[in-house]
Biotite code that builds the C-alpha atoms (Angstrom):
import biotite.structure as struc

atoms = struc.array([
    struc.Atom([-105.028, 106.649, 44.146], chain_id="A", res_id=1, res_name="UNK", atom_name="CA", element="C"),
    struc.Atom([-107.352, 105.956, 41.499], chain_id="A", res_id=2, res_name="UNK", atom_name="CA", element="C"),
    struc.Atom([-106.790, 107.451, 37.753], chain_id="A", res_id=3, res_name="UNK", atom_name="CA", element="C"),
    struc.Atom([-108.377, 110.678, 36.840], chain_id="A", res_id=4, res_name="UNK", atom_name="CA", element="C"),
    struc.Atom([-110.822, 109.966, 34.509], chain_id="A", res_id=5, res_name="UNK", atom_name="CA", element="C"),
    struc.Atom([-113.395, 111.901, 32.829], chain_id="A", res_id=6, res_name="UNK", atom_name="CA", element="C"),
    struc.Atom([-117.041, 111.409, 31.122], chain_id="A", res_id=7, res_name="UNK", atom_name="CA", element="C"),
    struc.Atom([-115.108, 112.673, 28.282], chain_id="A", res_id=8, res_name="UNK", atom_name="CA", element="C"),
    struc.Atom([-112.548, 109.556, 28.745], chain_id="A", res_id=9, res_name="UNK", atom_name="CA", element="C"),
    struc.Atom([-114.771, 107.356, 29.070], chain_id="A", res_id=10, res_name="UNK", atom_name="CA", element="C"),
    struc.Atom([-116.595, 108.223, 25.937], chain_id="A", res_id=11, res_name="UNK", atom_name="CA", element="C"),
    struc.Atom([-113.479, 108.202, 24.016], chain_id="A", res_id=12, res_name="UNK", atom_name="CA", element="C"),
    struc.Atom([-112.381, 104.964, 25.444], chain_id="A", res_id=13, res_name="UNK", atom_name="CA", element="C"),
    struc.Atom([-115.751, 103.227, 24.265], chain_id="A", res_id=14, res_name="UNK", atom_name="CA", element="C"),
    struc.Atom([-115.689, 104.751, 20.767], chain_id="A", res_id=15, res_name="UNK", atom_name="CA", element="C"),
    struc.Atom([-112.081, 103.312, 20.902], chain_id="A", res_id=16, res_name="UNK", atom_name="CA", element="C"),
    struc.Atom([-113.750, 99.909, 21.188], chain_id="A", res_id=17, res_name="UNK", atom_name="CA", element="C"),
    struc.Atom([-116.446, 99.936, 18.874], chain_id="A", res_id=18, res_name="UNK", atom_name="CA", element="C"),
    struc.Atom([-114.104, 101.980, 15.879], chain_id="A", res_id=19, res_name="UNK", atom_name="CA", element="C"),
    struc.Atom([-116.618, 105.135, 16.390], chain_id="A", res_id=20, res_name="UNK", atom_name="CA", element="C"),
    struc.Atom([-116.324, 109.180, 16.283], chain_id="A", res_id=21, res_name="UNK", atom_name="CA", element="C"),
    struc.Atom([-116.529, 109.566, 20.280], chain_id="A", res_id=22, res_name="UNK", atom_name="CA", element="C"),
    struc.Atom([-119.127, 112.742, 19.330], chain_id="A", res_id=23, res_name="UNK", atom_name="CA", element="C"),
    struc.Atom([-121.624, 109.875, 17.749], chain_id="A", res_id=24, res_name="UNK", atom_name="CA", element="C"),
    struc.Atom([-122.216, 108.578, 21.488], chain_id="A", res_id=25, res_name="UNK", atom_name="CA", element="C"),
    struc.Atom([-124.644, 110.245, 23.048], chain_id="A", res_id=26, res_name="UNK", atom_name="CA", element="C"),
    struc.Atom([-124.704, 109.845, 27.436], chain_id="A", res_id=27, res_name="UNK", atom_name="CA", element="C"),
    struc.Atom([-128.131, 107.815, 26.972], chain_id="A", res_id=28, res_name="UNK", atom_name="CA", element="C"),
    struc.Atom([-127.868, 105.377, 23.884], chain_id="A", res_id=29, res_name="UNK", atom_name="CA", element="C"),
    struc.Atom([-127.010, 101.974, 24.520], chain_id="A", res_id=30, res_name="UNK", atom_name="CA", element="C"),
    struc.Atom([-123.928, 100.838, 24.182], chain_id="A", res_id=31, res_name="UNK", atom_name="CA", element="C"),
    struc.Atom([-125.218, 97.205, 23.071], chain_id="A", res_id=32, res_name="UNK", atom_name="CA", element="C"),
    struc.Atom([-126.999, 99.045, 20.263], chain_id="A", res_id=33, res_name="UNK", atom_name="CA", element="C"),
    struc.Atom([-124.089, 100.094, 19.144], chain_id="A", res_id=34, res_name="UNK", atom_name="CA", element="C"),
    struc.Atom([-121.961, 96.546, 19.071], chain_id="A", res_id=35, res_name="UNK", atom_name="CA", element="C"),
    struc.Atom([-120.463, 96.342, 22.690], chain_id="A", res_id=36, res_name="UNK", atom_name="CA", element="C"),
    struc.Atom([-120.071, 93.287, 24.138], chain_id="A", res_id=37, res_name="UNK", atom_name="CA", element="C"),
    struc.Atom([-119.170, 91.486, 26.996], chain_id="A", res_id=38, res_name="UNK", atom_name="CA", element="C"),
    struc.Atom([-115.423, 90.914, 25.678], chain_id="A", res_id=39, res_name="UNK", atom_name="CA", element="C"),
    struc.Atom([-115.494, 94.825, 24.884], chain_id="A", res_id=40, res_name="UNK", atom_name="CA", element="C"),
    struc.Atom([-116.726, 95.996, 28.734], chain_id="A", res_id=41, res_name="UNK", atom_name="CA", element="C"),
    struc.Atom([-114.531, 93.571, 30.529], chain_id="A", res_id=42, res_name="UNK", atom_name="CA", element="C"),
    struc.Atom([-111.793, 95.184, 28.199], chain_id="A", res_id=43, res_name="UNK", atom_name="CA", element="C"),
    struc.Atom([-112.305, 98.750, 30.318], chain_id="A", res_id=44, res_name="UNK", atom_name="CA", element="C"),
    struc.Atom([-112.826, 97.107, 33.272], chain_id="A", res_id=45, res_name="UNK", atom_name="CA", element="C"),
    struc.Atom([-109.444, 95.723, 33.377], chain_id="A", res_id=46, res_name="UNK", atom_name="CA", element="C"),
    struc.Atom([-108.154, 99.163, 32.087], chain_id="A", res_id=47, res_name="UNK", atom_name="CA", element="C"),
    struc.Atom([-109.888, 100.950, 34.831], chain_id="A", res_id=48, res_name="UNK", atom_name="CA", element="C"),
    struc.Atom([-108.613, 98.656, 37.348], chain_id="A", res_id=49, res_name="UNK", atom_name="CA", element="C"),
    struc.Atom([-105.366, 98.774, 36.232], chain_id="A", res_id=50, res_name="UNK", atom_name="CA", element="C"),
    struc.Atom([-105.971, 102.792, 36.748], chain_id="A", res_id=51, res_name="UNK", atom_name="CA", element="C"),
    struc.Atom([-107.363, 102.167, 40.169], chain_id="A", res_id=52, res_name="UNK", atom_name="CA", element="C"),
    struc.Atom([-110.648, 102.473, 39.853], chain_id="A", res_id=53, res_name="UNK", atom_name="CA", element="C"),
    struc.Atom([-112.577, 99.818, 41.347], chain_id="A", res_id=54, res_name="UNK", atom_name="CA", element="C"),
    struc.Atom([-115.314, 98.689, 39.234], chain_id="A", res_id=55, res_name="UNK", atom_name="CA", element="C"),
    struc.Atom([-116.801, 94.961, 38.016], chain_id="A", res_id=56, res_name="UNK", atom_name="CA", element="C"),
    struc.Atom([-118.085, 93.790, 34.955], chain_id="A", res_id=57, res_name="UNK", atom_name="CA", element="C"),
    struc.Atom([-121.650, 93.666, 36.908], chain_id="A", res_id=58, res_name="UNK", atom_name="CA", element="C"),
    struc.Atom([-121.669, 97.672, 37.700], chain_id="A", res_id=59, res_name="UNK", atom_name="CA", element="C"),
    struc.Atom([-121.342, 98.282, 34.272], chain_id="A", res_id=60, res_name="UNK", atom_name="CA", element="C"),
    struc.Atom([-123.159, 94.744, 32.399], chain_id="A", res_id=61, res_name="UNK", atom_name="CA", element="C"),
    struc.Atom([-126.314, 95.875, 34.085], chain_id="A", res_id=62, res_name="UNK", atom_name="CA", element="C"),
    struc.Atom([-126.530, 99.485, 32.642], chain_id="A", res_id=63, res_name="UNK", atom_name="CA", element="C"),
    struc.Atom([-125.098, 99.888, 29.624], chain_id="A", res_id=64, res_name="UNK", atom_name="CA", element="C"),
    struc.Atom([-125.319, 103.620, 28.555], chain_id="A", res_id=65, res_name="UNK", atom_name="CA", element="C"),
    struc.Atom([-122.397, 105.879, 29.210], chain_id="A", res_id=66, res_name="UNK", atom_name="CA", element="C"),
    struc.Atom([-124.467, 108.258, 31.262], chain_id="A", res_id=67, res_name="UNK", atom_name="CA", element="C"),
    struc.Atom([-125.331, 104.988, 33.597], chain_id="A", res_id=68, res_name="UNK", atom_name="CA", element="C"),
    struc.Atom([-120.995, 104.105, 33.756], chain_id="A", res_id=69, res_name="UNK", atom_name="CA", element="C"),
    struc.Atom([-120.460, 107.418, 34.344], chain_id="A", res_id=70, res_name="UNK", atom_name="CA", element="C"),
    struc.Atom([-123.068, 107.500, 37.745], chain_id="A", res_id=71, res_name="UNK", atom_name="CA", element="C"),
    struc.Atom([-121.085, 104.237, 38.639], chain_id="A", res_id=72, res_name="UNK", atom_name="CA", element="C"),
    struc.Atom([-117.424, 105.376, 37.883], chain_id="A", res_id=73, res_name="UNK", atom_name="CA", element="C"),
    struc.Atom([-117.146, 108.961, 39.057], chain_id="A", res_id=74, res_name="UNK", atom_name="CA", element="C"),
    struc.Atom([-117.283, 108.368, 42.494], chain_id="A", res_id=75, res_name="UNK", atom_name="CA", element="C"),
    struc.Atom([-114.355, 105.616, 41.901], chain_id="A", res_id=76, res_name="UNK", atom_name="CA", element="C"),
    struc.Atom([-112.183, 108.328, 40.227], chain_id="A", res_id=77, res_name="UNK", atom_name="CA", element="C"),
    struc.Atom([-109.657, 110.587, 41.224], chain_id="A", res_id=78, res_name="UNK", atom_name="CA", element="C"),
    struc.Atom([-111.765, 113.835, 40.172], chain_id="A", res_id=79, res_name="UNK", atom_name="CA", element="C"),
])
């Protein structure tokens, strides 16, 4: 079963990454704005998967705003 995970958790996670206050990313910045990169995203995609949740680099690569992940990841999750 996959990991419960959260919008919150994800936002936290991603801060994590780019050495940010979690309450500075806002659901529809982009994340590139704000340094990620493509080492950075495959980072939580291999930390998701090793969660459960089933997600590629692509789902997330292609919109990069935590409101856009979110969309992509909470049907994935063990809500």
């Amino acid at each position: 079963m996959p990991a419960k995970l959260t919008l919150e958790d994800v936002r936290a996670q991603v801060a994590e990454l780019l050495f940010e206050d979690p309450a500075e990313l806002a659901d529809d910045e982009e994340l590139i704005d704000w340094g990620l990169d493509s080492v950075r995203v495959m980072t939580l995609v291999e930390q998701w998967r090793k969660q459960g949740v089933q997600v590629t680099f692509a789902d997330l690569a292609e919109r990069p705003t935590l409101a856009d992940w979110w969309a992509v990841l909470e049907p994935k999750v063990g809500v």
